[in-house]
PAVEX-150021 format. One line per 5 residues: number of its first residue (from 1); their letters; for each residue z, y, x of C-alpha. Coordinates in steps of 0.25 Angstrom, whole numbers. Each point is the difference from the previous one (the first is absolute). Last residue first. Example, Ala and Ser with C-alpha at 12.3 -4.5 7.8 and 13.67 -1.06 7.14 Angstrom:
2
2	sa	29,-4,55; 2,-14,-6
//
This chain:
60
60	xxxxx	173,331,656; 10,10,-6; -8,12,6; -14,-6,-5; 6,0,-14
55	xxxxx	6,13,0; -13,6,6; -8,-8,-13; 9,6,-10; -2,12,6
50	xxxxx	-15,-2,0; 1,-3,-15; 9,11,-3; -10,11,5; -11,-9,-6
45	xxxxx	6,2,-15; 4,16,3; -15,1,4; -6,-6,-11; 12,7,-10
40	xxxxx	-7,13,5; -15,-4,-1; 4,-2,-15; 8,14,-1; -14,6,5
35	xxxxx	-9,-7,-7; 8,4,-13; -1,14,3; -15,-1,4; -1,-7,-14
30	xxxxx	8,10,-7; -9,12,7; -14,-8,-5; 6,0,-15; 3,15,1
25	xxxxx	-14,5,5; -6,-10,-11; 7,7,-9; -3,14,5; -15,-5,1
20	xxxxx	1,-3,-16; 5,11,-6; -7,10,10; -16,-8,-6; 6,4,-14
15	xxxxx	3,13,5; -15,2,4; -6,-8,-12; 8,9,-9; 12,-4,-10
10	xxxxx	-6,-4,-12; 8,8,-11; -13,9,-1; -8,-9,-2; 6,-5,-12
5	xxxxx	10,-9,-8; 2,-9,14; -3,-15,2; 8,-5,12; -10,-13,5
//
């Protein structure tokens, strides 16, 4: 808990409430962006796999 020399250093309940939902904001946009770069590298990895598959049925 941020102790404060009075009230009126307090930042208000309103701005307080801001602080918070613009953090949160932020930390749900990294996540979307990191979900994004790990569906990326799934698809890249199956794309190789099923290559690697195709060369293998054509060699056989």
């Amino acid at each position: 808990m941020v102790r404060f020399r009075s009230k009126s250093d307090a930042p208000d309940l309103h701005t307080q409430l801001e602080s918070m939902l613009d953090q949160v904001w932020r930390s749900e946009s990294d996540w979307r962006l990191w979900d994004r770069l790990d569906a990326a590298v799934q698809l890249e990895d199956l794309r190789e796999k099923r290559l690697k598959d195709r060369d293998i049925k054509k060699a056989a």
